[in-house]
Backbone as JSON, one array per atom type, in Angstrom:
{
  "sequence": "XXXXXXXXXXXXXXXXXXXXXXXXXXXXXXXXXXXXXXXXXXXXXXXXXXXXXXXXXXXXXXXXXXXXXXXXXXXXXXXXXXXXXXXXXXXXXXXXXXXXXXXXXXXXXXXXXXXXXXXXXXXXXXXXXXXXXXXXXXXXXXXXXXXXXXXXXXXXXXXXXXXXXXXXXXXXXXXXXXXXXXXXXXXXXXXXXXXXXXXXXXXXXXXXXXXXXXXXXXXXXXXXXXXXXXXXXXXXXXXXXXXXXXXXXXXXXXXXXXXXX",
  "N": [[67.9, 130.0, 88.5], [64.42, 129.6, 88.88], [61.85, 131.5, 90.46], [59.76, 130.28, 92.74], [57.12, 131.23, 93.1], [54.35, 133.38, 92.18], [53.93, 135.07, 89.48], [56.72, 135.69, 88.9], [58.17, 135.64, 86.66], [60.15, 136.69, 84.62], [60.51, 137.44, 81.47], [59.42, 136.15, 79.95], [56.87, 134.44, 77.18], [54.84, 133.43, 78.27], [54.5, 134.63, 80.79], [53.33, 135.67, 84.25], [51.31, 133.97, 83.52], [48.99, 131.71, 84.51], [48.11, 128.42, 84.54], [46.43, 125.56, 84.53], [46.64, 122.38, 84.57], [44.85, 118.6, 83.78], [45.49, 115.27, 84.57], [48.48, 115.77, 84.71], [50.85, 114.11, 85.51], [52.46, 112.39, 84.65], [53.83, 111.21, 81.48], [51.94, 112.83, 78.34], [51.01, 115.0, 79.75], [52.41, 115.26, 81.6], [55.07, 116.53, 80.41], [54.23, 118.71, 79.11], [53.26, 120.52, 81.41], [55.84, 120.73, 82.19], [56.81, 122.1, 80.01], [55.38, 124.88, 79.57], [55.74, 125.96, 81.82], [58.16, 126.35, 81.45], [58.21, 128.09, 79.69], [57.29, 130.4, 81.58], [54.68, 131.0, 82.65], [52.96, 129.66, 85.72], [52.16, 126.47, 87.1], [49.6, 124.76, 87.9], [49.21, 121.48, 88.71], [47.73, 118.25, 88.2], [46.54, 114.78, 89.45], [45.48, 111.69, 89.89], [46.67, 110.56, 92.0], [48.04, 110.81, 95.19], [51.21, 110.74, 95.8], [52.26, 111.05, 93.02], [51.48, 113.51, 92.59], [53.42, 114.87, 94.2], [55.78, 113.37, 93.17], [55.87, 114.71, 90.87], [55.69, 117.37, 91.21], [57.7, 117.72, 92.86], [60.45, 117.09, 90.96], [59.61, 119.33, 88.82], [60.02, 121.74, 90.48], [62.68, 121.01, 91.68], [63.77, 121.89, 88.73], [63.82, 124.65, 88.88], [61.5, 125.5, 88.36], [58.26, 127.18, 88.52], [55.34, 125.98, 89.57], [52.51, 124.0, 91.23], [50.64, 121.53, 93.16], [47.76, 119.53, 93.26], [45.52, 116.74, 94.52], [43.72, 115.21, 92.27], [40.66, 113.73, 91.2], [39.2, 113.7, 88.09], [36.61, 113.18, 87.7], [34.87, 113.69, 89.85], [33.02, 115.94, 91.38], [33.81, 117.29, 93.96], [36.27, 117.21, 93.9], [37.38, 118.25, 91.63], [36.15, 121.1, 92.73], [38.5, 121.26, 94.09], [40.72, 121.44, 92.78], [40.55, 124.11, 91.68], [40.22, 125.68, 94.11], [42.57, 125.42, 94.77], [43.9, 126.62, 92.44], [43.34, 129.18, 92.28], [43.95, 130.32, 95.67], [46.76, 129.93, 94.97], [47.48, 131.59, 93.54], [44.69, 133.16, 92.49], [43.8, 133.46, 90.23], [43.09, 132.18, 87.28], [44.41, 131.43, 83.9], [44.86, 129.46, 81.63], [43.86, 126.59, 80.97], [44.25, 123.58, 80.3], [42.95, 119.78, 79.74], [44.11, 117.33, 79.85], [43.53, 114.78, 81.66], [42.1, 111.77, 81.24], [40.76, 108.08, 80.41], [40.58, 104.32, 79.94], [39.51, 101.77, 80.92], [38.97, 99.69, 79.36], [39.85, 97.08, 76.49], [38.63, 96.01, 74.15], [35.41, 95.38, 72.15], [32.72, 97.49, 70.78], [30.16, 97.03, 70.86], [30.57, 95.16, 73.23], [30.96, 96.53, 75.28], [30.11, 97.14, 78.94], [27.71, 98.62, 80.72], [28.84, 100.32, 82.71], [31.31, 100.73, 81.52], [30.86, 102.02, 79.46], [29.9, 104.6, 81.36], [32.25, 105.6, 82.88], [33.71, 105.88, 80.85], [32.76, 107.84, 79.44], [32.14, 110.08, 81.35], [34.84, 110.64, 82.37], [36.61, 111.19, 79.97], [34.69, 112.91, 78.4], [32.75, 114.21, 79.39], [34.05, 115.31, 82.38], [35.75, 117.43, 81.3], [34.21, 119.6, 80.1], [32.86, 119.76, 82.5], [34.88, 120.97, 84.62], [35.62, 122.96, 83.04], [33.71, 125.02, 83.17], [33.23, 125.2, 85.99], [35.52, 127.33, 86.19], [35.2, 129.06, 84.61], [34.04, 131.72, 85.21], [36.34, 132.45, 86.76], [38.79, 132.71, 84.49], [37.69, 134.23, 83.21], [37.34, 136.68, 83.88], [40.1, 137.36, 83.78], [40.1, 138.66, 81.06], [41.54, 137.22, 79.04], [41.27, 133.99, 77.63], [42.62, 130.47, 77.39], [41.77, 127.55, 76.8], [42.7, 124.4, 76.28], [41.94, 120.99, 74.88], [41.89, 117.39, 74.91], [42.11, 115.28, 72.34], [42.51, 112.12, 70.7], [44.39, 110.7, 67.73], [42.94, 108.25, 67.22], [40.1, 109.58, 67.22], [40.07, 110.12, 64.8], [40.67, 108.32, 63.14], [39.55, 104.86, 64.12], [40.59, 102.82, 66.51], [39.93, 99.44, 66.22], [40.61, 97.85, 68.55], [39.69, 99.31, 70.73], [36.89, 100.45, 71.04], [34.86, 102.58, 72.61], [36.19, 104.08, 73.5], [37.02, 105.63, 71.2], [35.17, 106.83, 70.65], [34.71, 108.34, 72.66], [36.66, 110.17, 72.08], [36.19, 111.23, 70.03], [34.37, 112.83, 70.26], [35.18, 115.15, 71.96], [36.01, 116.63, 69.63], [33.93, 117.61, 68.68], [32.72, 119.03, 71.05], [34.89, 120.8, 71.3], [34.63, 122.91, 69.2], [31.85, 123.03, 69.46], [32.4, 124.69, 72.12], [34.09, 126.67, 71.68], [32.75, 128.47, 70.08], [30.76, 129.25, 71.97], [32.17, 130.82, 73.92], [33.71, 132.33, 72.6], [32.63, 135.27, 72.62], [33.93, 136.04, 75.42], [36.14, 135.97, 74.68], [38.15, 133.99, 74.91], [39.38, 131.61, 73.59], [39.05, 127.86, 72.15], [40.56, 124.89, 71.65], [42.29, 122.01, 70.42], [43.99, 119.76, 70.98], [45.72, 116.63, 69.25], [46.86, 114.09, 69.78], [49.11, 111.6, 68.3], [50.4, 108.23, 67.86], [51.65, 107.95, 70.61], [54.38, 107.39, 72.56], [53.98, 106.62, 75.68], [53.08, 105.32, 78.7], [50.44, 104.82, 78.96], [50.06, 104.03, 76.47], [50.99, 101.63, 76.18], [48.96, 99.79, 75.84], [47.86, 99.62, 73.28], [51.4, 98.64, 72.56], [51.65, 96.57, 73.64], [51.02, 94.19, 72.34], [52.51, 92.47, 69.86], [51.47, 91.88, 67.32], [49.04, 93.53, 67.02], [50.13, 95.99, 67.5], [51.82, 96.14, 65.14], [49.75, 95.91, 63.48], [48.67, 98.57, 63.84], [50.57, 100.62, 63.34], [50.54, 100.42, 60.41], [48.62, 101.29, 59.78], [48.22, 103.8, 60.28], [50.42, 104.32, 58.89], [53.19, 105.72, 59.98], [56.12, 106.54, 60.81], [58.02, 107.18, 63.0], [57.45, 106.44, 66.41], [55.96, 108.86, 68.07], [56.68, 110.75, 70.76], [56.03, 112.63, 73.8], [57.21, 114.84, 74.18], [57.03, 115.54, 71.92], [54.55, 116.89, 71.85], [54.23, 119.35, 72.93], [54.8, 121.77, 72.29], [53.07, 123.08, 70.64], [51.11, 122.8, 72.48], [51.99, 125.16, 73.92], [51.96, 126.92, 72.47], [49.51, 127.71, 71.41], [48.7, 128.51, 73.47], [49.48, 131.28, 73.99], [50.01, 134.71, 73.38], [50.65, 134.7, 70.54], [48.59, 133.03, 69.62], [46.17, 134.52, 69.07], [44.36, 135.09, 67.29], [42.98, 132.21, 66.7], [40.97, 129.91, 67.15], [39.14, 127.05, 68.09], [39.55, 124.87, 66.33], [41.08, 121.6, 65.74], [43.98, 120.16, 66.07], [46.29, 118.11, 64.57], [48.8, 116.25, 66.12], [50.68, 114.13, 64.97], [52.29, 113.62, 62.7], [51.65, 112.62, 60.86], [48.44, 113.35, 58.21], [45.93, 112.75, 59.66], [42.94, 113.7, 59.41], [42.78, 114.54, 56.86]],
  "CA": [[66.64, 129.28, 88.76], [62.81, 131.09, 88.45], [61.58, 131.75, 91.74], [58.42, 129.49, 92.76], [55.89, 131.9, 93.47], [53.69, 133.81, 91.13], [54.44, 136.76, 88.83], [58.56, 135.88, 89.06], [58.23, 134.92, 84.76], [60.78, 137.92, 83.86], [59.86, 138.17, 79.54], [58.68, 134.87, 78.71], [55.77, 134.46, 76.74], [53.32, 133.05, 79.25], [54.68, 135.5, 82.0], [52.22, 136.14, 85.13], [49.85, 133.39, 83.5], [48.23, 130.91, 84.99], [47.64, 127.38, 83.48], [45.86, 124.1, 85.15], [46.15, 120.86, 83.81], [44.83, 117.7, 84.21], [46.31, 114.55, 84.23], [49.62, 116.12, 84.23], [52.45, 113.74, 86.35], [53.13, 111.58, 83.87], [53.47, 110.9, 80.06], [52.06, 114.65, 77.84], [50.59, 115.87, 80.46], [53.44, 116.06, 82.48], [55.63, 117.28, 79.5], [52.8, 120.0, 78.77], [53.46, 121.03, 82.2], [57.22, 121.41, 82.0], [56.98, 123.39, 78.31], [54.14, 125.73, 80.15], [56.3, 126.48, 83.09], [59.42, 126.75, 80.8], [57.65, 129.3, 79.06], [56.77, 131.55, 82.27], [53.95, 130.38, 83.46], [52.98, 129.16, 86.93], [51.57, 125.21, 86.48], [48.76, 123.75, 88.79], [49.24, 120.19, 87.91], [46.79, 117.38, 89.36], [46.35, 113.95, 89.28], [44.33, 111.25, 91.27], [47.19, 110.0, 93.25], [49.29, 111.86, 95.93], [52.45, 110.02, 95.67], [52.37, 110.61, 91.51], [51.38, 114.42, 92.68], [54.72, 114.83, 94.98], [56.8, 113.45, 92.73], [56.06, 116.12, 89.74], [55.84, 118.63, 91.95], [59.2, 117.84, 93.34], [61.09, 117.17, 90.05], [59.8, 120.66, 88.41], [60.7, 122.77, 91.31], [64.21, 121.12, 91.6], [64.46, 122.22, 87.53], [63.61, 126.0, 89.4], [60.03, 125.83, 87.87], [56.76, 127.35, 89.18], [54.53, 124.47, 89.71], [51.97, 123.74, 92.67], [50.35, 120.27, 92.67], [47.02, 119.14, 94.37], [45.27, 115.47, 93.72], [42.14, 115.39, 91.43], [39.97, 112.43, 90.58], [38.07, 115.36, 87.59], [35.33, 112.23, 87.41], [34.65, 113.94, 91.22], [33.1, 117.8, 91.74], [34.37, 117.51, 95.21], [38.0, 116.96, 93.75], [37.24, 119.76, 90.83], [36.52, 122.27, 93.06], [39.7, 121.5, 95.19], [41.43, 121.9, 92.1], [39.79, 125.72, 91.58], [40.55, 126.59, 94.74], [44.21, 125.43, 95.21], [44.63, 127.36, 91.65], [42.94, 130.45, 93.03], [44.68, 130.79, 96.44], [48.23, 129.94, 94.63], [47.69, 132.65, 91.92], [44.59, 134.42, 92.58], [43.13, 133.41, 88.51], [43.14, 131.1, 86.22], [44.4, 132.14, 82.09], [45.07, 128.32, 80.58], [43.0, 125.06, 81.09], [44.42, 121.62, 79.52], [42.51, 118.63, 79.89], [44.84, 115.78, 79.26], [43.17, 113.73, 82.12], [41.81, 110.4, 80.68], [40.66, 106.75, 80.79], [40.09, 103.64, 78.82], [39.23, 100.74, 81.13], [38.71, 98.34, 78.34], [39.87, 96.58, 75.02], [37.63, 95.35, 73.28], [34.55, 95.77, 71.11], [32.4, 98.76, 71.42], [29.02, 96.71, 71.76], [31.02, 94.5, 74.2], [31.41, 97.82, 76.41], [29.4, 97.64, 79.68], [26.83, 100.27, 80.59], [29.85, 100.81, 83.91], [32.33, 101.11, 80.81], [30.85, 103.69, 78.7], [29.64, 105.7, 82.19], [33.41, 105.86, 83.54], [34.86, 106.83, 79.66], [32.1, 109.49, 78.8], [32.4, 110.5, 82.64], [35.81, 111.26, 82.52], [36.77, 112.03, 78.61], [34.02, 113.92, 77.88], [32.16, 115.11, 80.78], [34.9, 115.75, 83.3], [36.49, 118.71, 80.97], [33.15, 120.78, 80.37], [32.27, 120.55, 84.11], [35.68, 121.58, 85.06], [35.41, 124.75, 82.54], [32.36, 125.56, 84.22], [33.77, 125.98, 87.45], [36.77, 127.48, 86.08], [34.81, 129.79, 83.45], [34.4, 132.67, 86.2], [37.7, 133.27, 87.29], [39.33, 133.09, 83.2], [37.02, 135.22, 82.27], [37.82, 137.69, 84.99], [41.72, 137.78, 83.81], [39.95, 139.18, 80.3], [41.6, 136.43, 77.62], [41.68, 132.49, 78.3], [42.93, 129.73, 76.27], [41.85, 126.27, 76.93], [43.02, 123.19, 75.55], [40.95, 120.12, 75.25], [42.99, 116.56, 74.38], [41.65, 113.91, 71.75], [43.64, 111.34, 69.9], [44.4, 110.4, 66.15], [41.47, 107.18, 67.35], [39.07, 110.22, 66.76], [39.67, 110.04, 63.14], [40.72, 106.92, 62.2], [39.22, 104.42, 64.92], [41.35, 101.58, 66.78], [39.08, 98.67, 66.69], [39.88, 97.16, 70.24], [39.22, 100.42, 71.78], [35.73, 101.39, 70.76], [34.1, 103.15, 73.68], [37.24, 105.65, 73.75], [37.0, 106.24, 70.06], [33.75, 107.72, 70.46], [34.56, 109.19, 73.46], [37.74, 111.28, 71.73], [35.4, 111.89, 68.99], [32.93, 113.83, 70.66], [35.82, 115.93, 71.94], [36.48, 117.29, 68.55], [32.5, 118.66, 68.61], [33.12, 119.63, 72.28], [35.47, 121.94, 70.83], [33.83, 123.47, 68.18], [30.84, 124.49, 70.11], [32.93, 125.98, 73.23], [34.69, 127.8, 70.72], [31.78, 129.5, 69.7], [30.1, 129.75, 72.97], [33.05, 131.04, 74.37], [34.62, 133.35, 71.67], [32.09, 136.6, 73.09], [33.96, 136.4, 76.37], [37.64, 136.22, 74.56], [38.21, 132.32, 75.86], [40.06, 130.35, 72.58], [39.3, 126.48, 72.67], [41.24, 124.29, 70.98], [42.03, 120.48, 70.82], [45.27, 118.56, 70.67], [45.44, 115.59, 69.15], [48.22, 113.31, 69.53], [49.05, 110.46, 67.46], [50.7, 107.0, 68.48], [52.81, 108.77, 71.3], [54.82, 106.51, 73.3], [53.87, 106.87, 76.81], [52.45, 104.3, 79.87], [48.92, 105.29, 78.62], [50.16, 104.24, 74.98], [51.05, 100.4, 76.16], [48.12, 99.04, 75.46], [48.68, 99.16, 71.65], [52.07, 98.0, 71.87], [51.68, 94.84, 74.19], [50.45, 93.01, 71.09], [53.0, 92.71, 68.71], [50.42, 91.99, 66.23], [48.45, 94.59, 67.4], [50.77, 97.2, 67.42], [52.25, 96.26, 63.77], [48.36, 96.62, 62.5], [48.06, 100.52, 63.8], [51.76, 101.58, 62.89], [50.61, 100.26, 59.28], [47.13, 101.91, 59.54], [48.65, 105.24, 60.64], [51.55, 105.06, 58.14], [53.6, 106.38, 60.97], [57.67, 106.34, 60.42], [58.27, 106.51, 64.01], [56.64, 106.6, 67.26], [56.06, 109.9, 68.94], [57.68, 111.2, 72.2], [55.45, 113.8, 74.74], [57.68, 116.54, 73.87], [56.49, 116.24, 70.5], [53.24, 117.73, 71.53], [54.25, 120.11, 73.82], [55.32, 123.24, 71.24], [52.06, 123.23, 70.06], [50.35, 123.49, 73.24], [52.62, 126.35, 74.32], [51.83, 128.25, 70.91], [48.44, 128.03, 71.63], [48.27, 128.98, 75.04], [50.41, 132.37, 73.57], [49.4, 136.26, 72.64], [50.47, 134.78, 69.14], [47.27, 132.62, 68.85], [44.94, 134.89, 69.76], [43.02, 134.39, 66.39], [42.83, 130.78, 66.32], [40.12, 129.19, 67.62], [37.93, 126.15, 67.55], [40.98, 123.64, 65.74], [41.77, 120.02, 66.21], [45.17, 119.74, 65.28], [46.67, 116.65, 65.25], [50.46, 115.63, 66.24], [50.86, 112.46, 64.31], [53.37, 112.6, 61.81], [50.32, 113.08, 59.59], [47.39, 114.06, 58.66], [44.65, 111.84, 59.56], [41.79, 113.72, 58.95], [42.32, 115.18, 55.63]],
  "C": [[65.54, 130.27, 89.06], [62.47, 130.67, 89.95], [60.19, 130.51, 91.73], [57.8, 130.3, 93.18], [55.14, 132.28, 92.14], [54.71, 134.88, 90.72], [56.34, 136.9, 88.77], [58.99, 135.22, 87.62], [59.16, 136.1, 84.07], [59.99, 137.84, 82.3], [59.4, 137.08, 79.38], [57.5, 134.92, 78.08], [54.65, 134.34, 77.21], [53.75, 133.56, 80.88], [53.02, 136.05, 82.81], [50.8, 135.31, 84.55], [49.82, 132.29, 84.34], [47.87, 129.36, 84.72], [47.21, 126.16, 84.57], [45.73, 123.55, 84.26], [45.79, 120.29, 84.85], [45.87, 117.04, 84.02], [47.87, 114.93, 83.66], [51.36, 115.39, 85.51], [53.37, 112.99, 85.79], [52.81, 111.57, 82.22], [53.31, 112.66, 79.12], [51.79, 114.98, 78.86], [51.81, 116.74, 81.43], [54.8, 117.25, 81.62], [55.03, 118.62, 79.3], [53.15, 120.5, 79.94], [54.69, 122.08, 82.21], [56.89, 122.3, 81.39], [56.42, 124.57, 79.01], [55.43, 126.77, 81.32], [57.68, 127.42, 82.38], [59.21, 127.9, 80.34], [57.04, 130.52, 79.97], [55.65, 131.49, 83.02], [53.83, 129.34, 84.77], [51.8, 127.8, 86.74], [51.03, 124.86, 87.58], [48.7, 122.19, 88.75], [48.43, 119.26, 88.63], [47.12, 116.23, 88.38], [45.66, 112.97, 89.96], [45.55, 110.56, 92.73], [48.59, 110.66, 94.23], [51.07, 111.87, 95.33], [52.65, 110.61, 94.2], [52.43, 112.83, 91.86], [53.0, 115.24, 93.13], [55.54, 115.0, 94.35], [57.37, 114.29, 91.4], [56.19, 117.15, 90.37], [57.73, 118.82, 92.01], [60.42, 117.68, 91.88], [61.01, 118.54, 89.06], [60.58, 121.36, 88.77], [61.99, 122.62, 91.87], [64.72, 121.77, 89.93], [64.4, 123.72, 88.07], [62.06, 126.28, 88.18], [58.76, 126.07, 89.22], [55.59, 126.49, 89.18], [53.93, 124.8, 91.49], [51.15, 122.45, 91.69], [48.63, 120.22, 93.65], [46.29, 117.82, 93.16], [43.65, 115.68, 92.93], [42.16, 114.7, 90.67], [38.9, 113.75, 89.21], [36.68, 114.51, 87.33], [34.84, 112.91, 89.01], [34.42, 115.19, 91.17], [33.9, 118.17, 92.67], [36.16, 117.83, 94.87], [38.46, 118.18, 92.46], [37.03, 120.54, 91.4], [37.65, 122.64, 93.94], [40.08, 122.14, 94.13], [41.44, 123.73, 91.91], [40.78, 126.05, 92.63], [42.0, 126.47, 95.11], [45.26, 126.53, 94.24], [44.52, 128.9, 92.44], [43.82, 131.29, 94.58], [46.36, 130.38, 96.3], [48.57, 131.48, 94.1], [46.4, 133.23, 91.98], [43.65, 134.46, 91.08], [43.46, 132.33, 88.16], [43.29, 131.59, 84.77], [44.05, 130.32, 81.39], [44.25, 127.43, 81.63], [43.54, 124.32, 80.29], [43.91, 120.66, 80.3], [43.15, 117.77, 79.62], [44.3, 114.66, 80.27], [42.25, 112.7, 81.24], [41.78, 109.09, 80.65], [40.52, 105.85, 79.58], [40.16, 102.25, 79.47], [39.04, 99.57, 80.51], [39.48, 98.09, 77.11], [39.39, 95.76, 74.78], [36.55, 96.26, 72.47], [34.19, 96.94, 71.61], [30.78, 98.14, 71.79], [29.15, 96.14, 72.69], [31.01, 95.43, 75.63], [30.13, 97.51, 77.14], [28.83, 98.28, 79.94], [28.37, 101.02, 82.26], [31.04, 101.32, 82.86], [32.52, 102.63, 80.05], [30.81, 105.05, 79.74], [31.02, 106.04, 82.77], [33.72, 106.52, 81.98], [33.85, 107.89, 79.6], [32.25, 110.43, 80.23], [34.08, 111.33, 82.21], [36.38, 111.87, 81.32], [36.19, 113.16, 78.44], [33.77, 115.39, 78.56], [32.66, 116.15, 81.53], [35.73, 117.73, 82.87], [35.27, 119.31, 80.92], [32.61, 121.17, 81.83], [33.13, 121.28, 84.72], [35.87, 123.14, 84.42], [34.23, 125.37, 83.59], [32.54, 126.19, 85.16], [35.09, 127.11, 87.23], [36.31, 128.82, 85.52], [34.72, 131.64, 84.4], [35.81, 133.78, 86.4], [38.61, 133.52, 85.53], [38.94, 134.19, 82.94], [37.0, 136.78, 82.76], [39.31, 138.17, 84.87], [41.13, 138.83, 82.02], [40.63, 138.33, 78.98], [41.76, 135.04, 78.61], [42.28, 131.76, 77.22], [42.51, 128.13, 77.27], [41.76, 125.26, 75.98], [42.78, 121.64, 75.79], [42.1, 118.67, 74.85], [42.3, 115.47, 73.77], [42.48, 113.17, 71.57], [43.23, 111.09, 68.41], [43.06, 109.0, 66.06], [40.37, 108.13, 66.63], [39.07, 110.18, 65.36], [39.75, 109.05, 62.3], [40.45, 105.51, 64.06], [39.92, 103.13, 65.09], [40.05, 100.7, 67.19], [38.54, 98.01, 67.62], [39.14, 98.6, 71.05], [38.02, 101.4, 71.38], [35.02, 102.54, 71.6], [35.26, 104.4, 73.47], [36.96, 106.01, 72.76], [36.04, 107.27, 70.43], [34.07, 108.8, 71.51], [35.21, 110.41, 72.98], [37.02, 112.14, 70.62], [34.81, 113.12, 69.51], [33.46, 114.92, 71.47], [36.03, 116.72, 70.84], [34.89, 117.98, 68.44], [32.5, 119.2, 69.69], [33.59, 121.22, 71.68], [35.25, 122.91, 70.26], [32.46, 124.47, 69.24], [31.41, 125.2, 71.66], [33.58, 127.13, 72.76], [34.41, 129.13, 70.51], [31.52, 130.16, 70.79], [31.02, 130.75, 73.62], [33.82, 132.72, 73.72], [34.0, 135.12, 72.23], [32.85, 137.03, 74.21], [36.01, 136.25, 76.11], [38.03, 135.18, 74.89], [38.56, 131.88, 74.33], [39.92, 128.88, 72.81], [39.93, 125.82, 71.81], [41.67, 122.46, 71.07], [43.33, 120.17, 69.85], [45.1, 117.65, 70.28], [46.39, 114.86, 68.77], [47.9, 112.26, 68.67], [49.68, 109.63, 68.66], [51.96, 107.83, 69.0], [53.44, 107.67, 72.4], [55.45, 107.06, 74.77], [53.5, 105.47, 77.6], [51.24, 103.97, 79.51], [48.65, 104.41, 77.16], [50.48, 102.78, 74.68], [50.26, 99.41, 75.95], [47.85, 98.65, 73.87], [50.1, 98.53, 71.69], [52.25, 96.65, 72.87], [51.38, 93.91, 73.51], [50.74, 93.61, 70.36], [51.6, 92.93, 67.11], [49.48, 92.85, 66.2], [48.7, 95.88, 67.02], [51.09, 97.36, 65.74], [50.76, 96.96, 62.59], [48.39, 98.36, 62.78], [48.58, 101.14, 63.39], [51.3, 101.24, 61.21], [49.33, 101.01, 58.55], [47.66, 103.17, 58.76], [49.8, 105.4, 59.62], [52.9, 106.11, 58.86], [55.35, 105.97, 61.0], [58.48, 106.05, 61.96], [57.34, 106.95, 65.15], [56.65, 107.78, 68.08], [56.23, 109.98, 70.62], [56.56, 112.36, 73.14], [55.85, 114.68, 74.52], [57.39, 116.73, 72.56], [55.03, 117.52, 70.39], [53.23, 119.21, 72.35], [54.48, 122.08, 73.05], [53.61, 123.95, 70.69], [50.57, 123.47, 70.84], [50.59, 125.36, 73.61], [51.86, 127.25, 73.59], [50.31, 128.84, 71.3], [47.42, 128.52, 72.72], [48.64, 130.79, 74.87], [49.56, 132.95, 72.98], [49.53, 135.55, 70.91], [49.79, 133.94, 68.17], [46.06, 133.16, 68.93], [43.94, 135.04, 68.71], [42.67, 133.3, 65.69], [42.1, 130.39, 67.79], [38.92, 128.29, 67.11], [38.95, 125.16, 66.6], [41.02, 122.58, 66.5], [42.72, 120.0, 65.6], [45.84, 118.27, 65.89], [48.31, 117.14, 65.14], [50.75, 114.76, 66.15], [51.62, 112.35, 63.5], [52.84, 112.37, 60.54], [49.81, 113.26, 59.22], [46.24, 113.25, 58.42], [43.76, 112.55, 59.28], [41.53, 114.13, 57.69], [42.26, 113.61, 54.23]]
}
């Protein structure tokens, strides 16, 4: 079993790094965690609710993973800069950023969306990850390479009709990306953007609670079967790794296919 402190990653690939996610206790995020840790790296993991915090914490560090946990609403500065500083006095830096935190208060239309609907999804989709680089952008950039990884969905390219307001929101992740890429690329910082398909999580029940619902998207998507969290997790790793260090600015999807081409 790997020690829980820092710097105890003997050869792995993401030895002596660093990585904060969001939204990581349940569903990818928490998978993304594991893989991360598995791979050598020491995992900050947050979420908004203690109890949900605890119990990832405590299930890593019985597998003998490096993990620390603290709670973070990232729609909150106050709760983004805890996050900072719990990474900072664990470890001291920050190398990896994943955003997998995320909302979608509604189904339905997209003119149906409230002005409280769109300000909570662009708040937390969009928003929440560039303000958290921000604060974060400092200390990465101080270890001399970063990698952060942003999280859309397969909605961004082919749009689920009840869930308009998110579409857009995942969308505008995939231009997110693109220009941090750029902005970013002078100071050695890689951005990149996941993009799962129909992954069958908690998050992912809202498509299949309506049979009829669900049968329309699996027929959209052409999708053979329904993806798992550890599907996406290889592909974070890779990209968190010395052996992407000239890839940047990508939306790849993990769907099973290729929606955007």
């Amino acid at each position: 079993m790997r020690s829980n402190s820092c710097g105890a990653n003997g050869k792995a690939k993401l030895a002596d790094k660093v990585a904060v996610i969001t939204g990581s206790t349940k569903g990818i995020g928490l998978a993304i965690a594991k893989r991360l840790a598995q791979d050598g790296a020491h995992v900050v993991i947050s979420s908004r609710k203690q109890q949900n915090v605890d119990q990832a914490v405590t299930m890593l560090r019985g597998e003998g993973l490096s993990v620390t946990g603290t709670v973070c609403h990232v729609g909150k500065a106050e709760d983004r800069e805890r996050l900072v500083s719990t990474a900072l006095e664990h470890c001291g830096g920050v190398d990896i950023l994943v955003c997998m935190a995320g909302v979608n208060p509604l189904v339905g239309s997209t003119l149906g969306s409230s002005e409280q609907v769109w300000d909570k999804i662009l708040n937390i989709n969009v928003k929440a990850p560039a303000l958290l680089l921000s604060q974060l952008l400092p200390h990465i950039e101080k270890r001399g390479r970063g990698s952060v990884i942003l999280v859309s969905s397969v909605a961004a390219y082919l749009p689920v009709v009840k869930l308009g307001a998110y579409n857009v929101s995942k969308t505008a992740l995939l231009g997110l990306t693109k220009t941090l890429a750029l902005e970013l690329a002078p100071k050695n910082i890689q951005v990149n953007c996941l993009i799962p398909g129909i992954i069958d999580t908690e998050f992912g029940q809202v498509i299949f609670q309506d049979p009829v619902f669900r049968d329309q998207v699996k027929k959209l998507y052409q999708v053979q079967r329904l993806g798992q969290p550890e599907d996406c997790v290889g592909l974070v790793s890779f990209l968190c790794s010395p052996d992407a260090s000239y890839i940047s600015g990508e939306n790849i999807a993990v769907a099973g296919f290729s929606p955007h081409l």
